[in-house]
N, C-alpha and C positions, 0 to 999 in steps of 0.2 A: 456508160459512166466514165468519166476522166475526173483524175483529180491530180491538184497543184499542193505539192507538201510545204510545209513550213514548216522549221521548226521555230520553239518556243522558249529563246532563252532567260533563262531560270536563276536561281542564287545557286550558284556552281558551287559545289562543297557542301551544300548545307540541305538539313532538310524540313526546311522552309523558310522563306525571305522573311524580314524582321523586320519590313517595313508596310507603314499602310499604304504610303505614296511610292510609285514608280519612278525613277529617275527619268524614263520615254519609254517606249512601248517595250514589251516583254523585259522592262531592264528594272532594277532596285538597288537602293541604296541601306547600309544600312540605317537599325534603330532599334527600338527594342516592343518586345511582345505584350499583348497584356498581361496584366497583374492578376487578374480576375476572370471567370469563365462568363461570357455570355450572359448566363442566366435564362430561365423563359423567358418565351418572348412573348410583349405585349404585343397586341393587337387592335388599336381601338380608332375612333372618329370621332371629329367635332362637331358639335350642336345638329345633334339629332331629332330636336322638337321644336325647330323651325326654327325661323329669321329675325323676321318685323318683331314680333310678339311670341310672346309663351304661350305654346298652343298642345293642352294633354292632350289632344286629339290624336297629334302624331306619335305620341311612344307607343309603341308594339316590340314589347320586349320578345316577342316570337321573331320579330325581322331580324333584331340584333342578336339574337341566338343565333339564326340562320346564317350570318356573317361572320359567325364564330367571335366576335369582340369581345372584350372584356376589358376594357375601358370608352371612358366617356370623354370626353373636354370640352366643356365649354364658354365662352364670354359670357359675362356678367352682362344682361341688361337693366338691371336694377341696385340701385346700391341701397347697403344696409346698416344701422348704427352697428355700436359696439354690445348694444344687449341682445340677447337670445330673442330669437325669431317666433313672432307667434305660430307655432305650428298648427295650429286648427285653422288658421288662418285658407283662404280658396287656393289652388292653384293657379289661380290667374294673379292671383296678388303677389305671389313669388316670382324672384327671380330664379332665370335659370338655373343656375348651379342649388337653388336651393330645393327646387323642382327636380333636378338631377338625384341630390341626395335621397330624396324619398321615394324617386321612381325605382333604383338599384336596390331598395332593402328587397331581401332575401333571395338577388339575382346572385349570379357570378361573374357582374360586373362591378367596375370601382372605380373611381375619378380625384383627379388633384383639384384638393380645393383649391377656393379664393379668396382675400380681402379685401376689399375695398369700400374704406369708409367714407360716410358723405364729407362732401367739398375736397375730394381727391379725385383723380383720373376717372376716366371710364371705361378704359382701357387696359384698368390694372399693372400700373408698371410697377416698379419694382419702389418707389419714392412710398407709395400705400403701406409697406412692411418699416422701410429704414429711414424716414425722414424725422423723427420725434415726435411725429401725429401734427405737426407744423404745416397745416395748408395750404398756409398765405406763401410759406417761402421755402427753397429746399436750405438743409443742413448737410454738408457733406461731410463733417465731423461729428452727427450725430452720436455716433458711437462711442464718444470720447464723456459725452455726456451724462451727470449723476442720474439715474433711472432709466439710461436707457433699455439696458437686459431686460429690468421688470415691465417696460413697457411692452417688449416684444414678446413676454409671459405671459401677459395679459391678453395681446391677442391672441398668442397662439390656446391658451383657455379659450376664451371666447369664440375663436374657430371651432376646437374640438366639442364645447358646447350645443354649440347649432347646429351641429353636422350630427351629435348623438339626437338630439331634439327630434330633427326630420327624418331619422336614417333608425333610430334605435340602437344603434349599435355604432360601432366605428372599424368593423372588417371592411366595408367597403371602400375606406380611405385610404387612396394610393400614396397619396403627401402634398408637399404644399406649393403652387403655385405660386414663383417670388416675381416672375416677371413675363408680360407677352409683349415683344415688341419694341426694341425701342426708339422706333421712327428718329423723329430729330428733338428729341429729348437730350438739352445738354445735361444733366444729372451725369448719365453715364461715360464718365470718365472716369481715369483710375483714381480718383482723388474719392470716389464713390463706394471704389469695392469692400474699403475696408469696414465700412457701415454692412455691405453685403453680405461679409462672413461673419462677424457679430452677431447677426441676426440667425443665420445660420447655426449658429454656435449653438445660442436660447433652444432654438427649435429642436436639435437634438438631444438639448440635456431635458426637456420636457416631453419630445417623443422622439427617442433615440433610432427606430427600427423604421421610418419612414422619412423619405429621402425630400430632397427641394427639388424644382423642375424650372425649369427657366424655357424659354421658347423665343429660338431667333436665331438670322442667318447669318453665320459667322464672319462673312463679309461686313457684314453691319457695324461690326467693330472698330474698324478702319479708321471709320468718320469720324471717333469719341475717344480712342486710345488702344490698347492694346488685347487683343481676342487671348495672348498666352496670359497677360495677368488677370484677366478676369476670370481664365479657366484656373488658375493658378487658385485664387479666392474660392473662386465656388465648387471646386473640390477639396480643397482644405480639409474639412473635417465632415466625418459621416460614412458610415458601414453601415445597412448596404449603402453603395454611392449616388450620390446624385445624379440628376438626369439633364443633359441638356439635347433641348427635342428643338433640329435644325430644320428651318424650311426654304423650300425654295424650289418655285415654280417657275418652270421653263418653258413647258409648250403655250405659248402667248399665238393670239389671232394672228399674228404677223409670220408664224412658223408654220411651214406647209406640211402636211403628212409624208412621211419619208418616202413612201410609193409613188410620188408625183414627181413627174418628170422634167429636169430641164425645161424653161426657163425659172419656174415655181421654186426650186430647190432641193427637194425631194433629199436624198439621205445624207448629201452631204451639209445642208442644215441641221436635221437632226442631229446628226452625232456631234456637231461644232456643239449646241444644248445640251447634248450628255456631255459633252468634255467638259462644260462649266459645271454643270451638277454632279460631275466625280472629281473636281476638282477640291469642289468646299466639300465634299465627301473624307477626303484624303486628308483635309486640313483638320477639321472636324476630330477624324482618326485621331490623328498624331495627337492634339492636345489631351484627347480621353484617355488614350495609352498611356501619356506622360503622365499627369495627372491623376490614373487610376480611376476614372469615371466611369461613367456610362452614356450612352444618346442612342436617341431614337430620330428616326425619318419620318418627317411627316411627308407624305407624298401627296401629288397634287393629283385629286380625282375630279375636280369640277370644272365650270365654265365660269365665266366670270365677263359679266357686261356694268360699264364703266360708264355713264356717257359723257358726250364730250370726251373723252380721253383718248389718244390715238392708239392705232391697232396693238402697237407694240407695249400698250400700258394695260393690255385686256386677256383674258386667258380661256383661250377654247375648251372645246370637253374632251381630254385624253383621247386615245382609241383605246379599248385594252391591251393592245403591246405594250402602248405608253407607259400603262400604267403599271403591268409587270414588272418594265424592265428599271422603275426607279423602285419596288422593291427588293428585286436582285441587287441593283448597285448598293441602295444601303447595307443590307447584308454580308456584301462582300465587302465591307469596310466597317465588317464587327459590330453595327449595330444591333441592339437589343430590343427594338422595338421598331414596330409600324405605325402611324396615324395617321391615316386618311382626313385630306380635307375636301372637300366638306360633304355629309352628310346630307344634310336639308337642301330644298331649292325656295326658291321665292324672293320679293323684294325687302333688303334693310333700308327699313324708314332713316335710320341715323344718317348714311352715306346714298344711300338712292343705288346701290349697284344689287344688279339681278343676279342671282347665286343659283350654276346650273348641279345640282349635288345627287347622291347616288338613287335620291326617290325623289319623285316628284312636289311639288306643293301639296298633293294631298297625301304622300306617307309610299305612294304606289312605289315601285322596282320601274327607274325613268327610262333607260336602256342598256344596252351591252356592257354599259361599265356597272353596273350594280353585278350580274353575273360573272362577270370578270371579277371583280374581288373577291365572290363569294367563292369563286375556285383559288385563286390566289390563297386566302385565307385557311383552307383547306389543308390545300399544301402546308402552310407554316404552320396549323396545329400539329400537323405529319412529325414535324420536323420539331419542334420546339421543346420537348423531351431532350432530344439528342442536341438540342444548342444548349440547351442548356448547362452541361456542364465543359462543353468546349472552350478554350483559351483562342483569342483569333491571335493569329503567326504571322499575318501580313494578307495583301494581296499584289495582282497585276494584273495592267493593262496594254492588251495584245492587238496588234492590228495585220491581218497577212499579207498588207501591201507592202509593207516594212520590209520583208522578202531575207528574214536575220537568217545566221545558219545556226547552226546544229551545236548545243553546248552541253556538254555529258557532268557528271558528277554528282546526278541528284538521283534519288532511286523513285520518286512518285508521279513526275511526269519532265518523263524524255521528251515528247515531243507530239506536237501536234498536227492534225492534217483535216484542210478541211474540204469536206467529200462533196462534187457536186453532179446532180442526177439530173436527167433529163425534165422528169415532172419536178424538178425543184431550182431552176436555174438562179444564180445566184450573181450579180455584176461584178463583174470585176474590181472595178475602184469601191465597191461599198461591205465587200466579203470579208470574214472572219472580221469583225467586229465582236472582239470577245473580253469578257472582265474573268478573273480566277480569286476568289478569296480563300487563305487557307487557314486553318484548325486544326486543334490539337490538344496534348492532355498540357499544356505547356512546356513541354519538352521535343516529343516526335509530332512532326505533322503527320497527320491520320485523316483528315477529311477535308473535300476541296469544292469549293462551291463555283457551281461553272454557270456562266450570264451570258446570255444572247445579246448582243446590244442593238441589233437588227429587227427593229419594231415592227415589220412589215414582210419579213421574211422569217420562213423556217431553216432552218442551219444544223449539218450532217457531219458530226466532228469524230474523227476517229483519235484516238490518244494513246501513246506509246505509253508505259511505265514499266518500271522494272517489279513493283510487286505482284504478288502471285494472285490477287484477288481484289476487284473491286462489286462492291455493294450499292444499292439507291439505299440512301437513309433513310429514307419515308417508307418504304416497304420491307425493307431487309434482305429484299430478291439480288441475287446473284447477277452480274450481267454476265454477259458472254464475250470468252476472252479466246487468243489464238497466238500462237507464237508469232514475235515479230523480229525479232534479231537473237541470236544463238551465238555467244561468245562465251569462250572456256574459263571465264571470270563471272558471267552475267549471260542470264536467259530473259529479255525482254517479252513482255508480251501488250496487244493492243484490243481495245475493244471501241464498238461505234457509241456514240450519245447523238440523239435526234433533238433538239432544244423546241418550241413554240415559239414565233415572234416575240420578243422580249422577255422571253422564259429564261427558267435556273431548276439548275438541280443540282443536292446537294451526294456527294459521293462519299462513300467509307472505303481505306484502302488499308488490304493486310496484307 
């Protein structure tokens, strides 16, 4: 055994960094912590009962037990007026979401509705909620106008309607979907938002305790105006907080598996991919922090064939490191929830593209990624008690080619070293590849969430700190610790963590 030490420089003085983004590797800037703890953490997936067509064939509410989910989400294949839905009506004649509501009564599962009324999107954007029910044209002053509030009362009635109709009840209702997507919709600019918290506004004073959800990659923003005012609008008002669920899929056919050697790409592509996805991670952060929100990760579990469309517009099937390590990164950047896309496989009639998702076309467990989440998912029920009341304090991203030295002043982690063994060799240019999110009661950092960012590798980290005890969260088990440095102010000690290919665990320190 030899190993190469690094240390891990830290928010020197403090005890814990205040930021979600890193200034460069092991470095921070400040900013401030969240408002709010975490919360449980969801768990859930998109359209679970297939593609083309509404197929009850595929619910097996035993599968999505097994998976631990306990949410739903999915696209609206069918739109529907503004009056209540015949519910005696077949399940083939339903659309999904309405399909969705009455497969969940008496699960412990729940899903954000939808609206979208006929001669509107199909797509459900956000124009279905805040346009003045005006189809031929958008209003982006709608809001300015006599009945609009009452108009968005009216839906939001007539959602809660049809959702009691199908569901009998309304515990299964997580809140309400305002937007998926906003491709090259010019609506969404800021001249839009103010229509968007209006509505917002109605929706709360009619069902105060159930948040709005929006779904899209904060890059996206870019092209239409600004991602801080629109986070600015759509946190606005609302306790518990709204959700904004970011996606963004990176492993595309064009991206080699990180084990593949020169000329292919192998790990110095992947991580270039994770740098982009903890990037909008980081950004994501900052705004929700600011803001007071919440967001969730959708993570990318599927395959995706396009045709016609070139490699780099197509997106293979994960390996399961893959798919760990983009639920550790959201994690480590305070998110509150997981969503796996996609669930189903099979052909969508709409767009023609083949969707490689966690079960097969017929419902079956399709390969290693359906078992890989259902251990992933595992884990974060472990854990989601204990996120739950945790405030996130920041994180950072470490790389041990950086080769920083040694910066004291923090008592929870001095310093890091990463271990390399004979049956575990690790390359040089690709090693310690590490993220760190930390937590706490909002005041002391107490828990540190540690990420393999080495998809394809296992990784043997030993960690200095100055307190007296650390704990696995998930279990409550003690690890094993030993004295590492002895000064007549301070008794360091260190203990080893073994990580899995794109693995985390989450650590308690007394």
């Amino acid at each position: 055994m030899w190993r190469y030490a690094v240390a891990l420089l830290y928010c020197a003085g403090l005890s814990g960094c205040n930021s979600c983004n890193p200034a460069g590797p092991a470095q921070s800037h400040s900013g401030a912590r969240s408002q709010q703890p975490v919360g449980e953490l969801t768990i859930g997936a998109w359209q679970p009962f297939g593609l083309s067509e509404t197929d009850p064939q595929l619910m097996d509410a035993a599968e999505l037990e097994d998976l631990k989910f306990n949410l739903i989400q999915f696209n609206p294949r069918q739109k529907f007026a503004a009056a209540v839905v015949d519910v005696s009506a077949p399940y083939d004649s339903l659309s999904g979401e309405q399909l969705t509501a009455s497969f969940i009564q008496g699960t412990e599962l729940s899903m954000p509705w939808y609206y979208e009324p006929v001669g509107f999107s199909d797509h459900d954007k956000l124009e279905n909620w805040a346009t003045c029910n005006f189809p031929e044209g958008f209003v982006a002053k709608c809001d300015t106008l006599p009945g609009y509030a009452q108009m968005v009362q009216t839906i939001i009635d007539s959602v809660r309607e049809q959702y009691r109709g199908l569901n009998g009840a309304l515990d299964g209702l997580q809140g309400y979907l305002l937007m998926n997507e906003i491709g090259d919709r010019i609506e969404y600019t800021s001249d839009f938002y103010s229509a968007m918290s209006a509505a917002i506004r109605v929706m709360r004073s009619v069902d105060p305790n159930r948040p709005a959800f929006v779904v899209e990659r904060i890059d996206n923003f870019d092209t239409r105006g600004s991602a801080e005012q629109f986070m600015s609008h759509f946190f606005a008002t609302g306790n518990p907080p709204n959700v904004f669920q970011h996606e963004d899929y990176v492993f595309r056919k064009n991206i080699p598996l990180e084990k593949e050697d020169p000329p292919q790409g192998g790990h110095i592509t992947v991580q270039k991919q994770l740098d982009s996805l903890v990037d909008g991670y980081d950004r994501v952060c900052r705004l929700v922090v600011k803001f007071r929100g919440r967001w969730h990760a959708i993570v990318q579990a599927h395959g995706e064939d396009r045709p016609d469309a070139p490699l780099s517009a197509q997106l293979r099937k994960p390996e399961p490191g893959e798919i760990r390590v983009q639920v550790g990164l959201g994690l480590s950047r305070g998110a509150s929830g997981i969503v796996y896309f996609v669930y189903s496989s099979g052909l969508e009639k709409k767009t023609h593209w083949t969707y490689h998702g966690l079960v097969d076309a017929s419902g079956a467990p399709a390969d290693g990624r359906y078992h890989a989440v259902k251990s992933i998912n595992g884990y974060l029920d472990s854990i989601s008690t204990t996120m739950r009341s945790l405030y996130f304090h920041g994180a950072i991203s470490w790389r041990e080619r950086d080769n920083l030295p040694s910066v004291g002043g923090n008592d929870l982690l001095r310093r890091v070293e990463i271990v390399r063994d004979t049956y575990d060799p690790l390359d040089a240019s690709g090693a310690g590849h590490l993220e760190f999110g930390l937590f706490g009661d909002g005041m002391d950092t107490s828990h540190l969430l540690v990420v393999n960012r080495r998809t394809h590798v296992r990784q043997k980290l030993e960690i200095i700190t100055a307190k007296q005890r650390v704990l696995d969260a998930a279990s409550g088990d003690s690890l094993a610790m030993e004295v590492a440095f002895v000064h007549k102010l301070r008794r360091d000690r260190k203990f080893t963590l073994e990580l899995e290919p794109g693995g985390f665990r989450l650590l308690r320190f007394e």
